[in-house]
KEZALO-366063 format. One record per residue (C-alpha): residue number from 1; residue in three letters; x, y, z. Coordinates in steps of 0.02 Angstrom, whole numbers. Layout:
LOKE	num	residuo	xx	yy	zz
LOKE	NUM	ALA	X	Y	Z .
...
! end
This chain:
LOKE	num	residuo	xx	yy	zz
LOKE	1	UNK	6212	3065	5515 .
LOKE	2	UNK	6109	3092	5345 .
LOKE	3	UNK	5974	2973	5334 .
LOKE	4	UNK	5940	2907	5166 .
LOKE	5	UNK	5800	2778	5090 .
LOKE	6	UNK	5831	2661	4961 .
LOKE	7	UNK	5691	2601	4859 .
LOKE	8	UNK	5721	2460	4749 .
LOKE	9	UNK	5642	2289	4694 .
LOKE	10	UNK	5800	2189	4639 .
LOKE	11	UNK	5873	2118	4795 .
LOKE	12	UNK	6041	2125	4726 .
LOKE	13	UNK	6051	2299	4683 .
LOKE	14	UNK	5964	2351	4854 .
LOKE	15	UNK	6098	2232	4953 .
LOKE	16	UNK	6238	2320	4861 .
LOKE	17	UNK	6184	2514	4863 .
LOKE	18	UNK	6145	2507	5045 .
LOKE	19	UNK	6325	2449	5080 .
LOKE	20	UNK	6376	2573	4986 .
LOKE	21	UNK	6288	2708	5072 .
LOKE	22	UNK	6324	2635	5245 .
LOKE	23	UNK	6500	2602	5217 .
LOKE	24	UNK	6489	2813	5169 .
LOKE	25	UNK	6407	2835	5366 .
LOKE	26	UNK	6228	2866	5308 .
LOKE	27	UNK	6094	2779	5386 .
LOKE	28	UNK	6012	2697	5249 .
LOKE	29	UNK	5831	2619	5277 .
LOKE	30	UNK	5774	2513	5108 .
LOKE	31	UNK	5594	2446	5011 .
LOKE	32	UNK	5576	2332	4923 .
LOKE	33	UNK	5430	2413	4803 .
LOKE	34	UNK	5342	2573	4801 .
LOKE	35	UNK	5211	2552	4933 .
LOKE	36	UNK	5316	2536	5073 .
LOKE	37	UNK	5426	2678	5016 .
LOKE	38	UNK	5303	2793	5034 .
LOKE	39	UNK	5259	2735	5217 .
LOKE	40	UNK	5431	2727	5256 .
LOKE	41	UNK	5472	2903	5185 .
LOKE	42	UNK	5324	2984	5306 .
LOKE	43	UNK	5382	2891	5438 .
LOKE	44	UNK	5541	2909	5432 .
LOKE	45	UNK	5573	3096	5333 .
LOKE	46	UNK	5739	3041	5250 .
LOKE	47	UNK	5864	3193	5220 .
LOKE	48	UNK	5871	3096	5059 .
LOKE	49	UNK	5760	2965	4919 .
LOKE	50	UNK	5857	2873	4806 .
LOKE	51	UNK	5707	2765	4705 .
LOKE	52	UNK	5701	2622	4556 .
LOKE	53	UNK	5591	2671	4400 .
LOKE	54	UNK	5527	2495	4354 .
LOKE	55	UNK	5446	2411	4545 .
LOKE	56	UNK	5296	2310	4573 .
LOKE	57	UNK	5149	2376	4665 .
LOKE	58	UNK	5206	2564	4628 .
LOKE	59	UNK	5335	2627	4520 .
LOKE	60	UNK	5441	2768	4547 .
LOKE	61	UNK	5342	2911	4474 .
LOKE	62	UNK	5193	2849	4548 .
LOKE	63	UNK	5307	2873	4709 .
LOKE	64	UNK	5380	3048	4664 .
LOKE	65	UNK	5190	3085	4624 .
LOKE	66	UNK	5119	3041	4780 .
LOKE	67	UNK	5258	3097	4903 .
LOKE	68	UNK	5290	3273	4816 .
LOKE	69	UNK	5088	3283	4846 .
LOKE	70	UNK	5134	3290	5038 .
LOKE	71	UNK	5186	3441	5135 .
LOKE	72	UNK	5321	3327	5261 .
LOKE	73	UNK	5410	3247	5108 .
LOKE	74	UNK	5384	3372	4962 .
LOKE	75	UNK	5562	3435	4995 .
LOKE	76	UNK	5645	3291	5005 .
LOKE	77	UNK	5789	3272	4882 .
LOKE	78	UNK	5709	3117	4750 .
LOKE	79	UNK	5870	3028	4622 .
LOKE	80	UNK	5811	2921	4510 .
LOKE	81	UNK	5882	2746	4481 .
LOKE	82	UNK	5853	2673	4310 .
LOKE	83	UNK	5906	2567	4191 .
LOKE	84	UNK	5828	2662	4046 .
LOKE	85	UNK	5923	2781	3935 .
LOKE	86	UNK	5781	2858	3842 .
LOKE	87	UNK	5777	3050	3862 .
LOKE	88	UNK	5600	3032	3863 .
LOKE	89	UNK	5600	2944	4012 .
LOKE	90	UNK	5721	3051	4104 .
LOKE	91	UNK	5635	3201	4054 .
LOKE	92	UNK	5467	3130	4137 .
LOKE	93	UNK	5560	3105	4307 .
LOKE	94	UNK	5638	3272	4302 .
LOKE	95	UNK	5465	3347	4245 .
LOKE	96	UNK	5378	3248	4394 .
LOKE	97	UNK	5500	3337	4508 .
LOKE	98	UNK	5658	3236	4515 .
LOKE	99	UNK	5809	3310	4566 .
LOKE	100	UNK	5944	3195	4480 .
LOKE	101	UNK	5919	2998	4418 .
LOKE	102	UNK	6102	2869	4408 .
LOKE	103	UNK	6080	2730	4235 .
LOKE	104	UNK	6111	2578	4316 .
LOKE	105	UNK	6226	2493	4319 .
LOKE	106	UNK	6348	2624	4420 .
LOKE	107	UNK	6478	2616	4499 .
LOKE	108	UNK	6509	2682	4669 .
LOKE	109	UNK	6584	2857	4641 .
LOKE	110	UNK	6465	2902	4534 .
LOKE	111	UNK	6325	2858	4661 .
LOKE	112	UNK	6405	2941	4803 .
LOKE	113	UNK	6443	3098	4704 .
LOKE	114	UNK	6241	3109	4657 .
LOKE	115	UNK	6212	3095	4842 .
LOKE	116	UNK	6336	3212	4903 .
LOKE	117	UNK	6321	3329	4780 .
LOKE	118	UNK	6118	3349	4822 .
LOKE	119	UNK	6151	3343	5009 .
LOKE	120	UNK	6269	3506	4984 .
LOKE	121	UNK	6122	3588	4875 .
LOKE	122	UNK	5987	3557	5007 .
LOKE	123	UNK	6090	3636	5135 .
LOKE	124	UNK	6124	3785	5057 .
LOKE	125	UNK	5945	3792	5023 .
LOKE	126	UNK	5895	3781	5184 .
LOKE	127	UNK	6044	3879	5274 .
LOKE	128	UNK	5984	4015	5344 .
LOKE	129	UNK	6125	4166	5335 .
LOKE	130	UNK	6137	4312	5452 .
LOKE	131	UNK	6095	4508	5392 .
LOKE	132	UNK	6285	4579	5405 .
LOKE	133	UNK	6440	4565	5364 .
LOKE	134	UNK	6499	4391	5412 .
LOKE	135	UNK	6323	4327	5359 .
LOKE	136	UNK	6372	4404	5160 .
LOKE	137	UNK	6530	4342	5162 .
LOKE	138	UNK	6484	4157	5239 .
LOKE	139	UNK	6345	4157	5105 .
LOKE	140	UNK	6485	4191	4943 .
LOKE	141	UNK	6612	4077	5025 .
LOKE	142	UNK	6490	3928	5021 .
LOKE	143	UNK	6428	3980	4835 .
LOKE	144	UNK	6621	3994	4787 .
LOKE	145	UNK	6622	3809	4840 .
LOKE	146	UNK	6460	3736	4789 .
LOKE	147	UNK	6476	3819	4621 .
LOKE	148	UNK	6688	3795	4594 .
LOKE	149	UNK	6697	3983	4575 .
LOKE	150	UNK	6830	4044	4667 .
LOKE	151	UNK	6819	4214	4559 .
LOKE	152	UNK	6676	4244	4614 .
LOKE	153	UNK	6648	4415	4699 .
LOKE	154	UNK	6827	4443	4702 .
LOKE	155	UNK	6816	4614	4647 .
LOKE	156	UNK	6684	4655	4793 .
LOKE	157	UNK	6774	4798	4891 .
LOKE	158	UNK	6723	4905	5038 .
LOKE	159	UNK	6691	5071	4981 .
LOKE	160	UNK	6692	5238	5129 .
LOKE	161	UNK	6533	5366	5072 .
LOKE	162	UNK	6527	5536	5193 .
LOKE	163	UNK	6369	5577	5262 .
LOKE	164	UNK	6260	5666	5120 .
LOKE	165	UNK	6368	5580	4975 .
LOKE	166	UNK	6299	5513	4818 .
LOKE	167	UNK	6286	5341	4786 .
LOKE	168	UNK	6198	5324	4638 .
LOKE	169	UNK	6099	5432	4550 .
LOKE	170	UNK	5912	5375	4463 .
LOKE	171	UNK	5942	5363	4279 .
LOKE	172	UNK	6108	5291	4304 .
LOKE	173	UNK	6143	5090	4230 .
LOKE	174	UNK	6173	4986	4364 .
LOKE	175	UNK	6343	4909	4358 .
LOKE	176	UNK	6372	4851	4545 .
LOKE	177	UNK	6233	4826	4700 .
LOKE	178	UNK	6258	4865	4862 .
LOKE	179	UNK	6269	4797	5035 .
LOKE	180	UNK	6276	4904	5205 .
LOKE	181	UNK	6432	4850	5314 .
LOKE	182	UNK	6387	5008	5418 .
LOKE	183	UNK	6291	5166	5445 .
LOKE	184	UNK	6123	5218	5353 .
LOKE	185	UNK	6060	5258	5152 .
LOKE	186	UNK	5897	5351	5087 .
LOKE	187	UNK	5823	5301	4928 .
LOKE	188	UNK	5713	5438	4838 .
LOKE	189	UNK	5629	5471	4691 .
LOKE	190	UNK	5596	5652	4616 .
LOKE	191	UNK	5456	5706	4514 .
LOKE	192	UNK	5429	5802	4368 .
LOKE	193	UNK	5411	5954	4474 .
LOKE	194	UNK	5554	5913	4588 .
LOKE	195	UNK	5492	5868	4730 .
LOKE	196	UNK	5569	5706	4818 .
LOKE	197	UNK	5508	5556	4898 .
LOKE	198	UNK	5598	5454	5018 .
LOKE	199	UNK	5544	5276	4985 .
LOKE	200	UNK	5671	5186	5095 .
LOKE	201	UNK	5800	5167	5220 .
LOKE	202	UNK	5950	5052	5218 .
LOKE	203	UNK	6047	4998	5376 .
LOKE	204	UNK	6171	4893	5419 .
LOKE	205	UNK	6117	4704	5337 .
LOKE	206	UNK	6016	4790	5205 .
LOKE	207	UNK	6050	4753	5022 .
LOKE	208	UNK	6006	4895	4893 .
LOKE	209	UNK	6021	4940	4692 .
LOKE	210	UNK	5975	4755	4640 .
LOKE	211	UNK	5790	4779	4578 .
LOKE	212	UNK	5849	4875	4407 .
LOKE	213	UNK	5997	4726	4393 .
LOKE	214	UNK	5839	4616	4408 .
LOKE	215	UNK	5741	4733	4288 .
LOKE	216	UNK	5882	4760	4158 .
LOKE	217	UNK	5820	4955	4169 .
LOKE	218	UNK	5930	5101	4233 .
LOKE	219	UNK	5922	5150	4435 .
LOKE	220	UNK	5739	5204	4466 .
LOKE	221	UNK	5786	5288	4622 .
LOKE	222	UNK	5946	5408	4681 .
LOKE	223	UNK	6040	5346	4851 .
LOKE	224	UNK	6128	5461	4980 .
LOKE	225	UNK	6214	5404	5129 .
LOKE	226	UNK	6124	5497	5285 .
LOKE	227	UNK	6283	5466	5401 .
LOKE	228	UNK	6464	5414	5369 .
LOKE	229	UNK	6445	5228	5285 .
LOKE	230	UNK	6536	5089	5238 .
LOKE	231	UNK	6449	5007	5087 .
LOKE	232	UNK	6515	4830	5006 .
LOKE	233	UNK	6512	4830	4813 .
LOKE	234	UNK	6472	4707	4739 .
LOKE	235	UNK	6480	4678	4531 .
LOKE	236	UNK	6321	4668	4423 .
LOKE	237	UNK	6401	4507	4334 .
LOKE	238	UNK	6434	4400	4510 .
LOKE	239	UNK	6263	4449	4562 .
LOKE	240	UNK	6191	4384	4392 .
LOKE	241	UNK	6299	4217	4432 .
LOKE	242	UNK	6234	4192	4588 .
LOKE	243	UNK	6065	4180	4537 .
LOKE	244	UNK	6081	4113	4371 .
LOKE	245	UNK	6201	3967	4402 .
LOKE	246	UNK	6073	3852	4499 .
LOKE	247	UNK	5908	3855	4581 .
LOKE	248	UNK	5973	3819	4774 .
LOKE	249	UNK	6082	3981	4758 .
LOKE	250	UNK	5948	4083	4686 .
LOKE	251	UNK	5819	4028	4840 .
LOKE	252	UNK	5933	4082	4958 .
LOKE	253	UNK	6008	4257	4891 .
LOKE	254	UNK	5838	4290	4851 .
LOKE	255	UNK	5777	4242	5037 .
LOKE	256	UNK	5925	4382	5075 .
LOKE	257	UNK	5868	4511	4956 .
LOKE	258	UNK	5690	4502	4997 .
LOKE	259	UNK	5682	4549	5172 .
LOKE	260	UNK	5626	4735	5127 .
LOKE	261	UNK	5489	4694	5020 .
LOKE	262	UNK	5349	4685	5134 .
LOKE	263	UNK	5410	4848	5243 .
LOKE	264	UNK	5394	4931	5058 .
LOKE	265	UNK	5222	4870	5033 .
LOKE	266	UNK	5165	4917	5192 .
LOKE	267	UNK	5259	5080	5154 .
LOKE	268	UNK	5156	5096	5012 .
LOKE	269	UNK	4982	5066	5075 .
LOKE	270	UNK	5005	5161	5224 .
LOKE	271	UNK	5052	5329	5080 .
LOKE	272	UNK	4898	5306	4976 .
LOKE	273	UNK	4774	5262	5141 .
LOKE	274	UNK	4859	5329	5315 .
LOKE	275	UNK	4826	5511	5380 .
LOKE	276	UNK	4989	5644	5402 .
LOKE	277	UNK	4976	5602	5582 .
LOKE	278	UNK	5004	5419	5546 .
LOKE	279	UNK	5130	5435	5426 .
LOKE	280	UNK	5232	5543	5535 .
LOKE	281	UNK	5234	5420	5678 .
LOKE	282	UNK	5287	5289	5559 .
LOKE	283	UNK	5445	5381	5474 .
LOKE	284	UNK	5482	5431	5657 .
LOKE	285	UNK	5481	5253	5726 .
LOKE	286	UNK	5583	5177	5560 .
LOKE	287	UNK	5723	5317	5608 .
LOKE	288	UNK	5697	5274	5791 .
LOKE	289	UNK	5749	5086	5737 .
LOKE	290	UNK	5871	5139	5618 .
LOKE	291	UNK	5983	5213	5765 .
LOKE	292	UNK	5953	5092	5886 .
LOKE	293	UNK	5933	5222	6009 .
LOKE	294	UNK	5793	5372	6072 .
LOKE	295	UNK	5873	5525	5978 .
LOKE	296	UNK	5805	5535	5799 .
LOKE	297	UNK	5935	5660	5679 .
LOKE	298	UNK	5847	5704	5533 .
LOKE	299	UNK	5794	5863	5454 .
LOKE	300	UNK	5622	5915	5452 .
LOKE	301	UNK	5630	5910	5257 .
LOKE	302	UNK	5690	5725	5254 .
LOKE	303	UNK	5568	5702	5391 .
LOKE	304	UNK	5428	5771	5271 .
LOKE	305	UNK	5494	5693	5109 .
LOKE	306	UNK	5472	5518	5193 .
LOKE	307	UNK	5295	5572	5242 .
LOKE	308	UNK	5232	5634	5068 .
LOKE	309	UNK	5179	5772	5134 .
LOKE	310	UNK	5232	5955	5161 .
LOKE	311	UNK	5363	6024	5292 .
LOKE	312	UNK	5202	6129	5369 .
LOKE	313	UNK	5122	5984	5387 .
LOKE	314	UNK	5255	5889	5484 .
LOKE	315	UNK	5305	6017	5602 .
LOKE	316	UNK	5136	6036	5639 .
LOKE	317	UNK	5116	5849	5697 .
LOKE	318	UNK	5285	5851	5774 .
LOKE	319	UNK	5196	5999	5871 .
LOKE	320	UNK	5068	5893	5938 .
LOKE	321	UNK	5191	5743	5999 .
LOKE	322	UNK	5292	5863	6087 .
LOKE	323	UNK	5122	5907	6167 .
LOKE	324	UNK	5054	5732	6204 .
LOKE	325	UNK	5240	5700	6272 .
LOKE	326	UNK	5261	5565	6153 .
LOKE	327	UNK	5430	5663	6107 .
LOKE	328	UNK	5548	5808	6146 .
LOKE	329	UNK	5639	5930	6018 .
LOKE	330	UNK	5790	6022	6067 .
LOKE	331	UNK	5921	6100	5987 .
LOKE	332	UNK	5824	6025	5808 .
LOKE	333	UNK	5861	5860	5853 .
LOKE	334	UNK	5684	5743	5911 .
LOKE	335	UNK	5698	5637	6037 .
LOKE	336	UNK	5560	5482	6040 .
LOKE	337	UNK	5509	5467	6214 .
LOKE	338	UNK	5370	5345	6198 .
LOKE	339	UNK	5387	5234	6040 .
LOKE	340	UNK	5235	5110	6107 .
LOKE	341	UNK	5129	5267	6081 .
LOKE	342	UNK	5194	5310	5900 .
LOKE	343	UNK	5161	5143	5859 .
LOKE	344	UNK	4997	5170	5942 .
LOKE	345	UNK	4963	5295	5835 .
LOKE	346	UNK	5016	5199	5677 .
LOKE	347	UNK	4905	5052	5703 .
LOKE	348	UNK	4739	5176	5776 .
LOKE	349	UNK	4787	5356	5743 .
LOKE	350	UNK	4731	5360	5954 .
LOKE	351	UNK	4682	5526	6023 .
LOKE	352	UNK	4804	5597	6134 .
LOKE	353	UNK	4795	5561	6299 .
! end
């Protein structure tokens, strides 16, 4: 049951919107000014605050103020009840942080509608959604419903790419991003002489293509699929609508797209600062997780283009982990024996043992 507090001075009013509420199975706790709404929303953490303007001893922004102030009730959803009409004063609840405000006097639709209607958006704000398939398509059915869109993402399809097939190439507009139902991607970049760099790998749960949507610029990267993949495509103008249409859907696509942005940065730092050695052990243990499983199928010149380095150079570290034991080659294909100690060698760059 969703508890929700009242705040409200007029006795009448209070009586009435807490019958209201509780006839609607919330638990409803009420105040009759300010101050106690503020004790009773830290003791209490209401899912919800529904709060008069005009009260004795503190009025409602003075509330909002103070309770948006504290970690444990920032989040709560805060409505507004208020007998003024004056934009100004709406638009200095709403500028305090208010998520919605009902003109007294209402009726009881339109209060139960407000409180619904935020109840929805704080759940899909704080839903957490899974990294695959069902997770994707759980997340678009509850934006189709929160948002009245059932167009949207219609046109998604599942598209089959062979192993070594073009996705997209850099240069390209972006019309569509992309989501991996199965198998694995490479994003690279190629210089002026070139030369490529492998700057990430998808797998299954990974979005891709979405940073140029976000840009407005063409594809700064080309994508190839390293094994037989299924990829879901989905249209530049849905993924637009999903985070353009309201804040509580943009928080949590964005919570979905951004779950590769620290692996890039760490990418990143450990290019400019890490030694071949390191670098090696690293692309070695991201293929290792990308299979789920001890053989590692990749060409030396992938291996080498996700290392920044020359081919030389790789085989000559894959040399010395076949050494240390760390991992066995045969037939071209590398098998990670040890991960602990490529990880090991990440973190310390260890001498071998």
């Amino acid at each position: 049951m969703k508890k929700i507090l009242l705040i409200e001075d007029n006795p009448e009013v209070r009586e009435n919107t807490a019958e209201i509420l509780t006839l609607a199975s919330y638990e409803v706790h009420t105040a009759e000014n300010g101050k106690i709404g503020v004790e009773l929303a830290a003791r209490e953490r209401p899912d919800l605050i529904i709060c008069d303007i005009m009260m004795p001893e503190l009025d409602g922004y003075g509330v909002l103020h103070i309770l948006s102030k504290k970690p444990e009730t920032a989040s709560i959803p805060f409505i507004f009840l208020t007998a003024k009409t004056e934009k100004t004063d709406i638009r200095k609840g709403m500028t305090l942080g208010a998520d919605d405000y009902l003109t007294k006097p209402f009726d009881d639709t339109d209060l139960l509608n407000a409180v619904e209607t935020r109840l929805k958006k704080i759940s899909l704000l704080k839903k957490q959604y899974t990294s695959d398939a069902s997770g994707l398509d759980q997340f678009i059915s509850d934006a189709q419903k929160f948002l009245n869109l059932e167009d949207l993402c219609k046109d998604r399809k599942v598209k089959s790419y062979k192993k070594k097939a073009n996705i997209y190439m850099e240069g390209e507009m972006p019309n569509a991003f992309f989501f991996v139902k199965s198998g694995n991607v490479k994003a690279f970049r190629t210089n002026a002489d070139g030369k490529e760099l492998i700057i990430s790998l998808y797998k299954e749960g990974d979005f891709f293509g979405y940073e140029s949507i976000l840009e407005n610029s063409n594809y700064g990267e080309s994508t190839v699929a390293l094994e037989d993949s299924e990829l879901t495509v989905i249209p530049r103008h849905d993924f637009l609508t999903l985070l353009n249409s309201h804040p509580e859907i943009s928080a949590s696509f964005v919570s979905i797209l951004c779950r590769k942005i620290s692996e890039k940065e760490a990418q990143l730092l450990n290019l400019a600062y890490n030694s071949v050695r390191q670098r090696t052990a690293e692309a070695l243990l991201r293929i290792h997780d990308l299979k789920e499983k001890d053989l590692v199928t990749i060409s030396r010149d992938d291996l080498a283009k996700m290392v920044g380095t020359a081919s030389e150079s790789v085989i000559r570290v894959l040399s010395d982990f076949r050494e240390e034991g760390i991992i066995s080659i045969e037939a071209g294909k590398i098998h990670v024996l040890h991960a602990n100690k490529l990880e090991q060698v990440v973190k310390w760059n260890v001498a071998r043992n």
